[in-house]
C-alpha positions as semicolon CSV with decimal commas, in nm:
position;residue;x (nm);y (nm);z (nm)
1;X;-9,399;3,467;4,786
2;X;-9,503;3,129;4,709
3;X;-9,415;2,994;5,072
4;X;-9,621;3,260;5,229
5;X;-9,930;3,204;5,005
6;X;-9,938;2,885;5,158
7;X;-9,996;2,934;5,499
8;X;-10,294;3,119;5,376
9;X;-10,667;2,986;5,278
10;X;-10,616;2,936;4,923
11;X;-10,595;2,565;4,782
12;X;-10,227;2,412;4,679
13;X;-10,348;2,430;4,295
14;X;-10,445;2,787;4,301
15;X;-10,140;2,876;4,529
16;X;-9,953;2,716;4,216
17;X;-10,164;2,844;3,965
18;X;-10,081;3,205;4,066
19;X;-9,683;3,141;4,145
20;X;-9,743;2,985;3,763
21;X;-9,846;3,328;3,619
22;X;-9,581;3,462;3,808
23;X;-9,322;3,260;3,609
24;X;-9,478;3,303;3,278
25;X;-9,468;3,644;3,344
26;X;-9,099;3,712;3,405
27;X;-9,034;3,416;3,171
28;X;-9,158;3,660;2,904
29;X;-8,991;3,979;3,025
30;X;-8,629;4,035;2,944
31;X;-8,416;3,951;3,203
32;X;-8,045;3,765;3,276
33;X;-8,245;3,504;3,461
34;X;-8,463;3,377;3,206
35;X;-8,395;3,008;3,250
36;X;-8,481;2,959;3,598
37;X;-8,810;3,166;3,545
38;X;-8,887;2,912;3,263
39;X;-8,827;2,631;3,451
40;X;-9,040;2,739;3,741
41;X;-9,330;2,777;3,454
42;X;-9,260;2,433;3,316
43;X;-9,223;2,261;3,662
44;X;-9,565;2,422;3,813
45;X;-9,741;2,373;3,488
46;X;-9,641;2,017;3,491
47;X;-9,766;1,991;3,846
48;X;-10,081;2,114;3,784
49;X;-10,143;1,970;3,493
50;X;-10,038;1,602;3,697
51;X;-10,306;1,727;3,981
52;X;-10,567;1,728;3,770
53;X;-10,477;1,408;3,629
54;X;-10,381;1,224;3,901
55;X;-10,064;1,166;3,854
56;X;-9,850;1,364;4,027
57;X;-9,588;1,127;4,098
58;X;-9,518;1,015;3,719
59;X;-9,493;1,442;3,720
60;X;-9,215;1,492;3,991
61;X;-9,047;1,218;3,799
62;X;-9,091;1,385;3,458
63;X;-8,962;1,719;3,602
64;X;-8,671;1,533;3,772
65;X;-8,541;1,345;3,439
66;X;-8,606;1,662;3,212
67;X;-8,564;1,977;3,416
68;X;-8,271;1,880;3,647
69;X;-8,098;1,609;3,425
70;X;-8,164;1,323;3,738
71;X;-8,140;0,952;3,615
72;X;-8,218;0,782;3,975
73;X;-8,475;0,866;4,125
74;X;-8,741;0,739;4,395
75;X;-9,000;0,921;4,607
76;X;-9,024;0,739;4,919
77;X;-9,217;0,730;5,259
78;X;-9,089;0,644;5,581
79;X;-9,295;0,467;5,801
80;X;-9,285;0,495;6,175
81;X;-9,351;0,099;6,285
82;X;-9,121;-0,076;6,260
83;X;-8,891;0,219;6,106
84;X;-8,879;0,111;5,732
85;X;-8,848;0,293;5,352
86;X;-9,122;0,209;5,142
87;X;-9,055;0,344;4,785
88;X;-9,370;0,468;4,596
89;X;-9,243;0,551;4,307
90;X;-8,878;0,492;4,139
91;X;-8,713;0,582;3,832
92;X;-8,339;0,450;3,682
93;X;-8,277;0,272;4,036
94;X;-7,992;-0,006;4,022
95;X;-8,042;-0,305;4,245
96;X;-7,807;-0,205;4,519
97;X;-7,881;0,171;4,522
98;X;-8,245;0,038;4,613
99;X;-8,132;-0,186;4,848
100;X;-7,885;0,049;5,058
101;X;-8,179;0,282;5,037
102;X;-8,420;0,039;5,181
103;X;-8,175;-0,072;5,422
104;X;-8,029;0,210;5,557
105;X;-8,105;0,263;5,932
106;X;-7,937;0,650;5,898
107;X;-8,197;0,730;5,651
108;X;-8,498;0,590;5,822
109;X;-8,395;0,810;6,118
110;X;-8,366;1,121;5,913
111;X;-8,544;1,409;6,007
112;X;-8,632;1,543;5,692
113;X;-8,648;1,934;5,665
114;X;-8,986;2,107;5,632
115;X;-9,051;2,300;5,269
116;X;-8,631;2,337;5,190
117;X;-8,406;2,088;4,973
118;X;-8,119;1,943;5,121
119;X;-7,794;1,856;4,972
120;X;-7,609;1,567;5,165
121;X;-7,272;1,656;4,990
122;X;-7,296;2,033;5,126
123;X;-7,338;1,905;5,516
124;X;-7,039;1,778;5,587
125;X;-7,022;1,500;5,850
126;X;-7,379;1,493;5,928
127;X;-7,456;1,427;5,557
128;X;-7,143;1,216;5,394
129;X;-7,308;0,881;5,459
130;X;-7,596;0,955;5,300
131;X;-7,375;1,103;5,013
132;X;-7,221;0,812;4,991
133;X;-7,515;0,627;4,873
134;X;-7,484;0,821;4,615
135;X;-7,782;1,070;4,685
136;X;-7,699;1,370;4,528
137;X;-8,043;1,561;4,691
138;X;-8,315;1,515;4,918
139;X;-8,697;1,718;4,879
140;X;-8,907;1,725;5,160
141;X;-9,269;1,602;5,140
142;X;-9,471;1,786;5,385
143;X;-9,815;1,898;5,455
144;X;-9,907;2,085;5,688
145;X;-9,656;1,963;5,920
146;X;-9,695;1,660;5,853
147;X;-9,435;1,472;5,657
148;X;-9,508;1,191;5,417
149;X;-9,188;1,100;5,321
150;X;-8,898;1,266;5,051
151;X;-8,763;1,235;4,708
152;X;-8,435;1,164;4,733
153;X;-8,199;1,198;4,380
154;X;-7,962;1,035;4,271
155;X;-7,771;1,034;3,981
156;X;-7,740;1,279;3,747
157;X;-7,660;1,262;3,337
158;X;-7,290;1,202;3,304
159;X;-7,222;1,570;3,160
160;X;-7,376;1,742;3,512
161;X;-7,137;1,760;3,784
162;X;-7,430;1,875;4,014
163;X;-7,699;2,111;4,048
164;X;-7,675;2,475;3,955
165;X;-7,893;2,771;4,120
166;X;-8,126;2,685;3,841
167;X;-8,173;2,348;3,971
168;X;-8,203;2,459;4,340
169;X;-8,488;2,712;4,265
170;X;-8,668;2,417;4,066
171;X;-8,592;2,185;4,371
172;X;-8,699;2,447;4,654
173;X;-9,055;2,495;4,415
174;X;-9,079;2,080;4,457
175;X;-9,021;2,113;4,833
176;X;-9,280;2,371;4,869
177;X;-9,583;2,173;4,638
178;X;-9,431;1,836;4,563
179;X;-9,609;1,679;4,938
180;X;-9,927;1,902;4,874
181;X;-9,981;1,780;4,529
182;X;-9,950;1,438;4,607
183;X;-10,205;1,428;4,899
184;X;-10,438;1,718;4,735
185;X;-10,738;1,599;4,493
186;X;-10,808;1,734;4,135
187;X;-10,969;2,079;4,318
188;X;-10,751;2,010;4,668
């Protein structure tokens, strides 16, 4: 729903708005998925909230550390010349987890997927190196076709042994706004 709204006219903040209601809504209605609904509501409220702000990267942060238990984090761009990581905005990184992420020629050459999370440990080959960095998940930042870089998490809180369906819904809503709200303005 959310994906096809925005291909459409409509700003990124009133794409989320409505997809917003939308969680509220089946947040408040009985159902055996009640928790991911909430978290959608909390997560696109937060957004918004951070867009009209400006602060949407302190935001994707605060939705990482409280809604998916994350306690590394760093949003990052990747710049074409030379081929380097920049990181914009970090949370909980150690010393060498920065480092190998700065560092690491695989990861500058990654071709990061458009509006889906991806989950080094679940690729096999093509992602184990990148797993073992330690990066537990990667969200796209994109605009329209355009990408301007990822958030890539890390650790999580000692009692998580990864991310549940919960967590992946929350993390395909970031891959789907997270770019937009950081290059959109208070009314996009």
């Amino acid at each position: 729903m959310l994906k096809q709204a925005l291909s459409g006219p409509l700003p990124v903040a009133d794409v989320l708005q409505s997809g917003s209601k939308e969680f509220l809504r089946q947040s408040l209605e009985p159902a055996s998925n009640l928790d991911v609904w909430t978290k959608l509501y909390a997560a696109s409220q937060t957004l918004l909230s951070a867009m009209r702000e400006a602060r949407v990267p302190e935001a994707l942060v605060e939705i990482c550390s409280n809604l998916l238990a994350c306690e590394q984090l760093a949003i990052v761009k990747i710049e074409d010349q030379p081929k380097r990581v920049c990181i914009l905005r970090e949370e909980g990184l150690l010393p060498e987890t920065r480092a190998a992420l700065i560092q690491n020629e695989r990861f500058t050459e990654l071709r990061i997927p458009i509006e889906a999370p991806w989950f080094p440990a679940d690729d096999g080959p093509e992602g184990a190196a990148l797993a073992a960095l330690g990066i537990s998940a990667i969200v796209p930042l994109w605009k329209d076709h355009q990408s301007s870089g990822a958030m890539v998490l890390f650790k999580l809180l000692p009692q998580r042994s990864g991310f549940d369906d919960e967590d992946r819904q929350v993390l395909q809503l970031l891959s789907l706004f997270a770019g937009r709200c950081l290059r959109s303005e208070v009314h996009d």
